[in-house]
C-alpha distance (Angstrom), angle and dihedral (degrees) to the residues before:
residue distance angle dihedral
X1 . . .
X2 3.73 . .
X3 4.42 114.8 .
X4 3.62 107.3 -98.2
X5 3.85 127.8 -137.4
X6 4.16 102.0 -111.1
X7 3.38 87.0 -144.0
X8 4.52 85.9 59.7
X9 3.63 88.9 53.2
X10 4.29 99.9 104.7
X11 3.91 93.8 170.3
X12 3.43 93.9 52.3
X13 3.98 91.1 50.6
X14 3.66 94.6 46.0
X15 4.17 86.9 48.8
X16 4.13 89.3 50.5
X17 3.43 83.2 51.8
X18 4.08 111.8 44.2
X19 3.63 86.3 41.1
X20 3.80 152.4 76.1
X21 3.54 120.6 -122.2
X22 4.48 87.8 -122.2
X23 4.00 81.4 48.2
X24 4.18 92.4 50.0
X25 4.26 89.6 43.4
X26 3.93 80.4 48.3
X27 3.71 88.5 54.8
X28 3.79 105.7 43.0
X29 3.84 91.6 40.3
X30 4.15 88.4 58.2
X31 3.83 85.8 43.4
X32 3.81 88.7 57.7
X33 3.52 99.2 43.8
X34 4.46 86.4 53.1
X35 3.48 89.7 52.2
X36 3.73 133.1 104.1
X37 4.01 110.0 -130.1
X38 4.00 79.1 -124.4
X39 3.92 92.9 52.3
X40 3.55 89.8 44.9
X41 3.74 90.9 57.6
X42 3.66 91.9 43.5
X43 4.21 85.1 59.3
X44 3.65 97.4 42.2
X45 3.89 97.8 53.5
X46 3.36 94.2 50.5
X47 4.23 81.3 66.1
X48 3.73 120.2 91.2
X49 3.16 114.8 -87.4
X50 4.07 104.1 -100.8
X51 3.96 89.8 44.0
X52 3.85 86.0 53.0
X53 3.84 102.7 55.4
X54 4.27 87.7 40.9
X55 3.76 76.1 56.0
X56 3.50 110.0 52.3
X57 4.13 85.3 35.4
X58 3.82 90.4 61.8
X59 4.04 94.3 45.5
X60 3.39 96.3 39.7
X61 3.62 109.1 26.7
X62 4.09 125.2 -155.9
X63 3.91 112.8 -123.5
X64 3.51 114.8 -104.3
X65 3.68 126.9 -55.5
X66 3.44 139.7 173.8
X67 3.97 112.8 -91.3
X68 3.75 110.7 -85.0
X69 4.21 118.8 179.3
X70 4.38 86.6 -91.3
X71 3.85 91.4 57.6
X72 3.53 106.4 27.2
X73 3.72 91.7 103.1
X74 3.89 100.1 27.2
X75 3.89 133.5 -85.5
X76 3.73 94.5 -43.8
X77 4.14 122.0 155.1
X78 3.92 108.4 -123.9
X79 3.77 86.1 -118.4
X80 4.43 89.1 63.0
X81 4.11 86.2 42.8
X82 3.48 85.7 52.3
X83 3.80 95.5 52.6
X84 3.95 88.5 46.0
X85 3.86 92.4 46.0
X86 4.10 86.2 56.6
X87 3.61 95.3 43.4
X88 3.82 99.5 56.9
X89 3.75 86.3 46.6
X90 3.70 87.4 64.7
X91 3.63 95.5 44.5
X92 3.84 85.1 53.7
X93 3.85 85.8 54.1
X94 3.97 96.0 50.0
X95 3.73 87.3 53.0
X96 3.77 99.2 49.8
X97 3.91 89.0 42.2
X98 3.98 91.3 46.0
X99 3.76 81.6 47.2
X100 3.70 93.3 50.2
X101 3.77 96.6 52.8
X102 4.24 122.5 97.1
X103 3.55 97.6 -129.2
X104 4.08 98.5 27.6
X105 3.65 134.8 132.4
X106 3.81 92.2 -84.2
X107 3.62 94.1 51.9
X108 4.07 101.7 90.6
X109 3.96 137.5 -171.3
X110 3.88 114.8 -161.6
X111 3.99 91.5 -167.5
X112 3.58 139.3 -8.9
X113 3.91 100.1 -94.4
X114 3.82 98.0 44.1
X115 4.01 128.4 89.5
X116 3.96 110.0 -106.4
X117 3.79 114.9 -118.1
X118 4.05 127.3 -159.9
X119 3.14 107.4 -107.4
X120 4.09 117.2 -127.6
X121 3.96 92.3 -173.0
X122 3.70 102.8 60.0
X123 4.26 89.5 35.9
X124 3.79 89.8 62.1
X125 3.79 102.3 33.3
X126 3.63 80.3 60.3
X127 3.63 98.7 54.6
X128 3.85 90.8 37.1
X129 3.80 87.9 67.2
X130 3.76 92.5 49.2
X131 3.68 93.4 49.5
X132 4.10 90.5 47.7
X133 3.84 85.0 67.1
X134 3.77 99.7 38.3
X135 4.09 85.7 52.7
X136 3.52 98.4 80.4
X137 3.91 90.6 45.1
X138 3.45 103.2 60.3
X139 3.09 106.4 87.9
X140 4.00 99.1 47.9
X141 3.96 84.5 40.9
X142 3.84 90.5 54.9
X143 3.96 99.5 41.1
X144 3.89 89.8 50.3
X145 3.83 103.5 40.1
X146 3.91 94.9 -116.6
X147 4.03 113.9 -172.1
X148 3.26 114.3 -82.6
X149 3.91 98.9 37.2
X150 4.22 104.0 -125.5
X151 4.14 91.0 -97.3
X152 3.67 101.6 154.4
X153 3.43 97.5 150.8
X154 4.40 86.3 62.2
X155 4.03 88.9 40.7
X156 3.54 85.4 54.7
X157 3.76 100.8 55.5
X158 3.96 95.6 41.2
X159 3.73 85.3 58.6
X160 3.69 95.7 48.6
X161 4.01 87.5 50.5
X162 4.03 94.0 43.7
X163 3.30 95.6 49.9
X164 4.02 100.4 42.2
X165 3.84 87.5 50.7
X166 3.80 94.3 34.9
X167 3.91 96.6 57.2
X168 3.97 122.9 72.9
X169 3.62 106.7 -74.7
X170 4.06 97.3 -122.0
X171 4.11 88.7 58.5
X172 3.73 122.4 89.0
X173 3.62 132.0 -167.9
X174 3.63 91.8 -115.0
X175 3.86 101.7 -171.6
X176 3.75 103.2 35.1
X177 3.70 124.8 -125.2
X178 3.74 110.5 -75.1
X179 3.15 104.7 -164.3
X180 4.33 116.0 -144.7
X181 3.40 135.1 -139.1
X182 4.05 114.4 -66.9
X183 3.60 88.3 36.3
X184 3.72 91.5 58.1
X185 3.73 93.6 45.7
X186 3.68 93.7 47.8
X187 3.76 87.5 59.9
X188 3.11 91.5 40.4
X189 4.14 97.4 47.8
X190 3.41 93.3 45.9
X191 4.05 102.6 49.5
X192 3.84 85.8 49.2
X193 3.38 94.0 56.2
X194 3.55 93.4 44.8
X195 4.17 96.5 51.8
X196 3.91 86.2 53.8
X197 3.68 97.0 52.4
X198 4.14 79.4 50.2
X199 3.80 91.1 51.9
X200 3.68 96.1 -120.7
X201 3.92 120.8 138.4
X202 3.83 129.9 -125.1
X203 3.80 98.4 -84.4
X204 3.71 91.9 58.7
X205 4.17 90.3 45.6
X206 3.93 77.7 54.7
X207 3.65 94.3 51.2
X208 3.79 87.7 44.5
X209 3.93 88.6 57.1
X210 4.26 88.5 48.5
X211 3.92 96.6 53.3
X212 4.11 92.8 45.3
X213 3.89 89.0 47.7
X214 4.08 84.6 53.6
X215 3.75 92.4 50.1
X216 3.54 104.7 45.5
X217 4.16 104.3 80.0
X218 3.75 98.8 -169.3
X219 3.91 106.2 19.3
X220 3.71 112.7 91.9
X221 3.84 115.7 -168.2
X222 3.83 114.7 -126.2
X223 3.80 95.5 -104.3
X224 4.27 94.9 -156.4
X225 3.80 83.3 57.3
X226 3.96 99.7 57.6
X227 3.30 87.1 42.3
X228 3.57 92.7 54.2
X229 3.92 90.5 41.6
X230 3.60 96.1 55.1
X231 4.10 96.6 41.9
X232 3.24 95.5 62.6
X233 3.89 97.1 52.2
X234 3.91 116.1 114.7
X235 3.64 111.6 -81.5
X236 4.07 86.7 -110.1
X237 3.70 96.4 63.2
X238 3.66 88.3 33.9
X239 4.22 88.7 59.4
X240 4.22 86.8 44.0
X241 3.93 91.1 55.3
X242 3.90 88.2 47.6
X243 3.58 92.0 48.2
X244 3.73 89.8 50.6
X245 3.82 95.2 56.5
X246 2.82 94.6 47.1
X247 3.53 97.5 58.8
X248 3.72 100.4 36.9
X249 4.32 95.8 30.4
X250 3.98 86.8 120.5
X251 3.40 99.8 48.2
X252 4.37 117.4 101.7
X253 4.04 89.6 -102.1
X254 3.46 95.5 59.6
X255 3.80 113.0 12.1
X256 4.07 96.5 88.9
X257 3.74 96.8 36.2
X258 3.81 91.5 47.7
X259 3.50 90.7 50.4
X260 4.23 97.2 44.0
X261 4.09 105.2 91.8
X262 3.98 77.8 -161.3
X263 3.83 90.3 64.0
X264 3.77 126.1 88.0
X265 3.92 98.4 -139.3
X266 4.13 81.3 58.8
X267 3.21 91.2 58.9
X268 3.90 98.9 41.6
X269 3.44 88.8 41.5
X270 4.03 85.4 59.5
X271 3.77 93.2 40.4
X272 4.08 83.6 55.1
X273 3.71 95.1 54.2
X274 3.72 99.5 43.3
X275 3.72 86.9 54.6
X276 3.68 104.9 41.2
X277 3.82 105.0 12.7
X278 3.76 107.2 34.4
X279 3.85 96.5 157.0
X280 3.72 82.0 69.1
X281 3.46 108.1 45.4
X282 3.80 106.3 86.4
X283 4.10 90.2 42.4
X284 4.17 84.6 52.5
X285 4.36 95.2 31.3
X286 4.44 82.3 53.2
X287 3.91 99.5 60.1
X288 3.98 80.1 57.8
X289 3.87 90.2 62.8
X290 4.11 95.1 88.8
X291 3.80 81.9 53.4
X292 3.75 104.8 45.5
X293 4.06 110.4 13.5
X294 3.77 88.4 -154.9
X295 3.64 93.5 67.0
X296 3.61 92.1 74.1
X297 4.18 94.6 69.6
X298 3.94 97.9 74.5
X299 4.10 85.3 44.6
X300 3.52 89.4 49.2
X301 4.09 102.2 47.6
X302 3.68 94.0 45.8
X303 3.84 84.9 57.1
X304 4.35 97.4 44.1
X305 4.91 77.2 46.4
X306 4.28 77.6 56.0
X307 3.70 89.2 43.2
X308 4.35 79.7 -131.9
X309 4.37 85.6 155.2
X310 3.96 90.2 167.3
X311 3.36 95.1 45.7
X312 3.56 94.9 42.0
X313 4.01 92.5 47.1
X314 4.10 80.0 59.2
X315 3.35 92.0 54.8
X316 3.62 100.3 41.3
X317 4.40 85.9 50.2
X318 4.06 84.7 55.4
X319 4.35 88.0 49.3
X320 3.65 97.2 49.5
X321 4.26 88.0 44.5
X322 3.36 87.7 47.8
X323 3.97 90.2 48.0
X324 3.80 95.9 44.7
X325 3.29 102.5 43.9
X326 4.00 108.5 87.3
X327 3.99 85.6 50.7
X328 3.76 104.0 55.6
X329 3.87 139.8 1.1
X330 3.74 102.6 -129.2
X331 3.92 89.3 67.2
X332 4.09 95.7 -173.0
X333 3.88 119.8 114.7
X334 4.06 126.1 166.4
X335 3.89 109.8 -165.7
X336 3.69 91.7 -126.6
X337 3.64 91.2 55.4
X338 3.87 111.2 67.5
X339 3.76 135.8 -19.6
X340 4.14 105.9 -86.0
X341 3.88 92.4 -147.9
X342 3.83 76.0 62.7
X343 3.44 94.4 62.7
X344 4.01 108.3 112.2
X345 3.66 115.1 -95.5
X346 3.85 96.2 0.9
X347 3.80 92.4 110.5
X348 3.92 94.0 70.3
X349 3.93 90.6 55.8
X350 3.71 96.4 101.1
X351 4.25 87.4 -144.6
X352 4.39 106.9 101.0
X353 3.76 90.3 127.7
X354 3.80 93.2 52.2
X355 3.98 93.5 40.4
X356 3.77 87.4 45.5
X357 3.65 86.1 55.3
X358 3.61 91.6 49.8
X359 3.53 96.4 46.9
X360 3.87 84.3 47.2
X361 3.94 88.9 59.1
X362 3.47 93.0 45.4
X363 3.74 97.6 50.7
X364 4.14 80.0 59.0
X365 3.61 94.2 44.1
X366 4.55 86.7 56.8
X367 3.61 85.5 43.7
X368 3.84 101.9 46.0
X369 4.29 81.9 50.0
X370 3.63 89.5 40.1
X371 3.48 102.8 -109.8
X372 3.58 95.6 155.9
X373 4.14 95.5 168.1
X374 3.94 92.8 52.0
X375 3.67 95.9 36.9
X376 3.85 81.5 57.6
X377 3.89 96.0 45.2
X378 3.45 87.2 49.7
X379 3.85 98.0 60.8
X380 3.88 89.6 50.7
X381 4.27 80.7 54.5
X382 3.61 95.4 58.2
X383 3.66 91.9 47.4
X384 3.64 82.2 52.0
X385 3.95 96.6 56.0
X386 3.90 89.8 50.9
X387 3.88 103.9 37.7
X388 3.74 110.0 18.1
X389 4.03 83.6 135.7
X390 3.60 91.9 53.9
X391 3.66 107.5 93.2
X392 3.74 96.0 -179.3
X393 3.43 94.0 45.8
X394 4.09 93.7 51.7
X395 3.83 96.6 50.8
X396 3.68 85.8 53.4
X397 3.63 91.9 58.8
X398 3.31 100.8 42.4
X399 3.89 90.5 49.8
X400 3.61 96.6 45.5
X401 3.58 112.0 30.8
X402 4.27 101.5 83.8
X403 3.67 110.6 -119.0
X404 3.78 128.8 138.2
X405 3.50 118.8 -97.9
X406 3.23 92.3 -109.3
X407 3.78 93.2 59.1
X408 4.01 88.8 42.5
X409 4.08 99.8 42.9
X410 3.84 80.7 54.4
X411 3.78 107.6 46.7
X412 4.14 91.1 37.4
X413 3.93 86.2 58.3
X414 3.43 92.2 47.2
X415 3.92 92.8 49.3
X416 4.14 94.2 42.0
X417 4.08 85.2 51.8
X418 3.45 90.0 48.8
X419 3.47 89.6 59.4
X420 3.11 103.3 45.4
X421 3.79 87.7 55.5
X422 3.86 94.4 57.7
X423 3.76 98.1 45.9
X424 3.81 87.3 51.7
X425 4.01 97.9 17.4
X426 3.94 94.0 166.0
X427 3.49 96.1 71.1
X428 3.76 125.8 62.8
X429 4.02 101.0 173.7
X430 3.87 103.2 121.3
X431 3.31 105.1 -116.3
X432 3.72 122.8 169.0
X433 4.00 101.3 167.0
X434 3.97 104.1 85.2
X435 3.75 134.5 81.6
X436 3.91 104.9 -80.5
X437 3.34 94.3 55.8
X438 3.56 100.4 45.3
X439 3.50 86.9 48.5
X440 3.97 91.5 57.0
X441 3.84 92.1 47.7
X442 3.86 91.6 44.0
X443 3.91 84.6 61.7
X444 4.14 88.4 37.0
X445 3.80 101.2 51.1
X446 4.19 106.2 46.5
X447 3.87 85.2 -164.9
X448 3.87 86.2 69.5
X449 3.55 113.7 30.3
X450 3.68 131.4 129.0
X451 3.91 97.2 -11.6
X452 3.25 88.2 54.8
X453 3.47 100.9 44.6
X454 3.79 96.3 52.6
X455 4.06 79.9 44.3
X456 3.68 90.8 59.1
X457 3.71 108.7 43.4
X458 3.94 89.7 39.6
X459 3.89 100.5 63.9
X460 4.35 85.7 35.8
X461 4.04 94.3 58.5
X462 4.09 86.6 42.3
X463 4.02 86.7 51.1
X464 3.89 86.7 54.5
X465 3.43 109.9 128.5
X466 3.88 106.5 -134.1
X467 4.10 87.8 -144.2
X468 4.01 107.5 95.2
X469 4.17 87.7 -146.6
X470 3.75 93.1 55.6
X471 4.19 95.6 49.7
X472 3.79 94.8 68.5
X473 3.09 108.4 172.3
X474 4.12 97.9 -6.1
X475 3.72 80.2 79.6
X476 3.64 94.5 73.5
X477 3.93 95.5 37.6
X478 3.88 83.8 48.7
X479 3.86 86.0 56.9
X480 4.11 92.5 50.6
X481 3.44 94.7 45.9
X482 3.89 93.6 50.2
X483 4.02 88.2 45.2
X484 3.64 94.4 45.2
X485 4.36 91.3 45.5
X486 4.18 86.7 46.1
X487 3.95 88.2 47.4
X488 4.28 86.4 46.8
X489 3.85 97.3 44.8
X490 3.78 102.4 22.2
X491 3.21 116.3 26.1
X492 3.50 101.0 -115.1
X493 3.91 101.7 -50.4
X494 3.83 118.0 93.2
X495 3.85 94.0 -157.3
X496 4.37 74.8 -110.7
X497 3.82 107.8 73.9
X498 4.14 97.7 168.4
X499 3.74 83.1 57.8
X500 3.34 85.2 48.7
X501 3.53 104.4 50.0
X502 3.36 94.8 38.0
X503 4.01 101.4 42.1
X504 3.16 113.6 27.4
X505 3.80 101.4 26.9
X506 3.52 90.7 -169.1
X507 3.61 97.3 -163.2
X508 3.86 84.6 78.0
X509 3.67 101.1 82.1
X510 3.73 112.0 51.5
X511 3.91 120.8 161.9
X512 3.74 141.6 157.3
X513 3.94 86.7 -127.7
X514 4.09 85.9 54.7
X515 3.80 87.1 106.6
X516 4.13 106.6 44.1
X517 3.82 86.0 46.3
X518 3.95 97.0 52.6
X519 4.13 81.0 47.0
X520 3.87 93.3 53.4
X521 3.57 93.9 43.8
X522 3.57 96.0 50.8
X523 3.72 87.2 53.8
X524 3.80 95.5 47.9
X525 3.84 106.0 30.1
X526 4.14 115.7 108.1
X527 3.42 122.9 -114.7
X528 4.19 111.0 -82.8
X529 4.01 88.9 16.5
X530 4.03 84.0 135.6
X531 3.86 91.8 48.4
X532 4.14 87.4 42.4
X533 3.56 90.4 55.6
X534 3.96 101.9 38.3
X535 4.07 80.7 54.1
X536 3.47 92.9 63.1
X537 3.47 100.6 51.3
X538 3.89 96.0 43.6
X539 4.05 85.8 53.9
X540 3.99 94.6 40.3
X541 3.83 105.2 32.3
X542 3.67 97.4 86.8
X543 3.77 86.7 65.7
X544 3.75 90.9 50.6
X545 3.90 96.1 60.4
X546 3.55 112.7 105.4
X547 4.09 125.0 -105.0
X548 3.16 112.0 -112.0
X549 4.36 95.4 -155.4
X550 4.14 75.1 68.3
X551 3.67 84.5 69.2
X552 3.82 110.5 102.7
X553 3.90 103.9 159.2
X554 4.19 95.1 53.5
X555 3.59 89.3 -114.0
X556 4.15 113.1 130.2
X557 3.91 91.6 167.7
X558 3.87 89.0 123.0
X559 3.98 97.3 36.3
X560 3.58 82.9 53.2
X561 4.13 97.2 49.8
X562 4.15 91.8 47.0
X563 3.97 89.3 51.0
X564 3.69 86.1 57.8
X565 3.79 90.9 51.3
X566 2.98 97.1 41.8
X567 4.12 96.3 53.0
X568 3.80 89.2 47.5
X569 3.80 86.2 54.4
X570 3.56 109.8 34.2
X571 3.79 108.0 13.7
X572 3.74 96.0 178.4
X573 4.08 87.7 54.8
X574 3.31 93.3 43.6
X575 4.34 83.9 59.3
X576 3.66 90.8 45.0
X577 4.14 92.8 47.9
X578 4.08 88.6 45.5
X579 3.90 95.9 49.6
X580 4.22 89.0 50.9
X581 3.26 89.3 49.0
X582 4.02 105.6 48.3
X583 3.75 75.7 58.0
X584 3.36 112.7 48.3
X585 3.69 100.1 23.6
X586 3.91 100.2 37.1
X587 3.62 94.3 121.1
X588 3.65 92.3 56.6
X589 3.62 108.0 105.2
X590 3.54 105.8 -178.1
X591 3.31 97.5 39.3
X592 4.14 80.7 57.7
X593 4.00 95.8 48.5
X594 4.14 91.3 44.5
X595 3.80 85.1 51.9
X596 4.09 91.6 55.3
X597 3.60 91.0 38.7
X598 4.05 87.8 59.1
X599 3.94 89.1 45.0
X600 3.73 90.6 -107.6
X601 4.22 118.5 112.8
């Protein structure tokens, strides 16, 4: 029997037709089960040659394998791969014209009263699932010409330019379109394939990669995924790409990207030379260091193995700039000066092991120049990084470590205002006249010390005004103390929790030095400070309670939870406070039904 033209075959038509697909699997598997294994033969090579081996691999399957490009998606004839290949390309097309439309699926509306926005997320989520199934088929699609060709990088740019015209003219993509993972490796697959067919080299595919990342203006390549890409290239092409940096690092195509420790080709481009140019590595990994501070510690050891102090003291100045300068504009710092952990903002930088390690390096630097006074400063600053909070443990240092008093007077200020900062961290006026840092200076200055102390923080509570607007910001050192005395003598609970709660809110002051300052104070504190304390607020709260003709919104809620503190305090006040009120406020109704809701009337 001659091989027949599928498209010839009428019966077979009219059966895709009058049946279901279950109904035609019904069909063909009772047809296989009448045949002979020689008929079946007979029927199969009569096929063309493609549909005959996805044949005989489905009845008689191969034992397993590793994935090659012919099985990565199943047994599937080219023909059926073909017919998948096309269909995803059209889904890709709905999406880009749904995305492309003014009132389209993209187009979203959080609420009623706020402007709708096009929305980048769902857009390329969309297309990322797409391009996760044309991934595998790349490859097969590009070495037998399937319709459309695999031009991603084209597809791409017509949907940045339908959609930008498409949506309303006042929105913006706001975010860009950051593109994931399978969509960055089909570009990525595809062009690579494409340069070698051309008979370029690596470099050039790299250069290919550069100019489409210039002319896309919203599409932003998934920068783990190049990375990825070109990592895993042999080591030949890997050497050809370095090569070509190299050469052409300076030019407009790679100058900024080479230059950006944010950018993926930086980072290859540093991978390269570690691997293949070594000598070069530190020299190219040091003009990163205004970037990316921490750069500067590998730069810096290899010079303290070469014993190169004055070279490494230069490169240790360009660290610490590099390391100060997102928290403060005047960007100089001399160890002997102030404490760096100090240093406003440096705290929240996530990095003491690697500034301890650079203060480590730098205390060898001084000493390897003989710089005996800052190599000594600098041992009190790394205790500083690692146990600022630890009072104990910073009066040691500063008593034991030799420095001149110049040195010491300096960096102990700079510590105790630190301090001060973090237990109170939302104010920055320099203030040294309250109770913390009297206590610090009590401990400081032996001449002082307790008596003094006690002295000190005696006269200020009976200088308290009893007027909340006159206390400034004694109110909220008032509130420390009192939390700090209730946490010393009673564990936390007053015997008065509304007044707690409500006062104090002693969830407000958090700090890592919460536990050496409750230790010192304990020490220091005179007899019946608690009791001195509570007395002032049970004589001054009533003053403290909020007016309620302040009250613009109708809501009393607060009003309401202060009366309740203030009755568990100061009953009698409380009676006083109520009576005004019924008086004055009686026509406030809200203020009335927030009272009864707090159990007060």
């Amino acid at each position: 029997m001659s091989k027949q033209n599928p498209g010839d075959l009428s019966k077979s038509n009219q059966l895709l037709k009058a049946l279901t697909q279950s109904e035609i699997a019904q069909f063909i598997d009772v047809l296989l089960e009448a045949l002979s294994p020689e008929l079946e033969e007979q029927a199969i090579s009569q096929l063309l040659p493609d549909t005959q081996q996805t044949i005989r691999q489905i009845l008689a399957p191969s034992p397993p394998q590793a994935a090659t490009k012919s099985t990565v998606i199943g047994t599937v004839s080219l023909a059926k791969q073909a017919e998948i290949w096309a269909g995803l390309w059209r889904e890709w097309d709905k999406i880009v014209g749904e995305a492309s439309e003014e009132e389209g699926k993209y187009i979203v509306r959080e609420a009623d009263w706020e402007e709708p926005y096009f929305d980048e997320t769902t857009f390329i989520e969309d297309l990322e699932s797409v391009a996760q199934k044309m991934q595998p088929l790349i490859e097969i699609a590009f070495e037998h010409e399937f319709s459309p060709e695999p031009d991603f990088v084209t597809a791409l740019l017509d949907a940045e330019t339908d959609v930008v015209s498409g949506i309303p003219d006042w929105m913006e993509i706001t975010d860009g379109l950051y593109l994931e993972q399978h969509l960055t490796r089909c570009i990525l697959g595809s062009e690579w394939l494409t340069i070698r067919e051309q008979g370029q080299d690596a470099f050039q595919f790299t250069e290919c990669i550069r100019e489409y990342e210039q002319q896309f203006q919203e599409v932003q390549l998934n920068s783990d995924t190049v990375f990825e890409f070109l990592i895993q290239l042999s080591e030949a092409d890997r050497k050809i790409i370095l090569a070509g940096l190299t050469t052409n690092k300076e030019t407009t195509l790679w100058k900024s990207v080479l230059a950006d420790i944010h950018s993926c080709w930086q980072q290859f481009y540093l991978d390269l030379i570690e691997q293949y140019a070594p000598d070069r590595y530190l020299q190219q990994l040091r003009t990163t260091i205004p970037q990316q501070w921490q750069n500067g510690l590998p730069i810096i050891e290899e010079l303290l193995n070469d014993r190169d102090y004055p070279e490494s003291f230069v490169a240790i100045e360009e660290t610490i700039n590099s390391l100060l300068k997102p928290t403060r504009s005047d960007i100089s710092w001399t160890p002997e000066t102030s404490m760096l952990v100090a240093i406003s903002g440096l705290y929240y930088d996530g990095n003491s092991a690697n500034i301890n390690t650079l203060l480590r390096y730098y205390q060898q630097t001084a000493q390897g120049l003989n710089q005996i006074e800052r190599a000594n400063a600098l041992e009190i600053q790394q205790i500083g990084i690692d146990r600022w909070f630890n009072w104990s443990r910073m009066f040691a240092a500063f008593v034991e470590v030799p420095v001149s008093e110049v040195t010491r007077q300096a960096l102990f200020t700079s510590w105790r205002d630190y301090v001060v900062r973090r237990t109170k961290s939302y104010s920055w006026q320099k203030v040294d006249s309250w109770w913390l840092c009297w206590l610090i200076e009590s401990v400081d200055d032996r001449q002082k010390g307790v008596s003094w102390f006690q002295e000190q923080i005696t006269q200020w509570l009976d200088r308290l005004p009893g007027d909340r607007s006159q206390l400034g910001e004694n109110y909220d050192r008032l509130r420390l103390l009192t939390k700090d005395l209730t946490e010393i003598y009673h564990q936390g609970e007053s015997g008065y929790p509304q007044f707690d709660r409500v006062v104090i809110r002693p969830q407000e002051f958090s700090s890592q030095s919460d536990e050496s300052r409750r230790e010192y104070l304990k020490a220091s504190a005179p007899d019946r400070l608690f009791d001195l304390v509570m007395n002032y607020w049970q004589v001054n709260l009533h003053q403290f309670v909020p007016k309620p003709e302040s009250v613009q919104n109708g809501k009393y809620t607060t009003h309401a939870q202060w009366m309740v503190a203030l009755k568990e305090l100061s009953p009698q006040d409380y009676e006083n406070l109520l009576a005004q009120w019924k008086v004055a406020h009686k026509r406030r109704i809200n203020l009335w039904k927030a009272m009864k809701q707090m159990g007060v009337s």
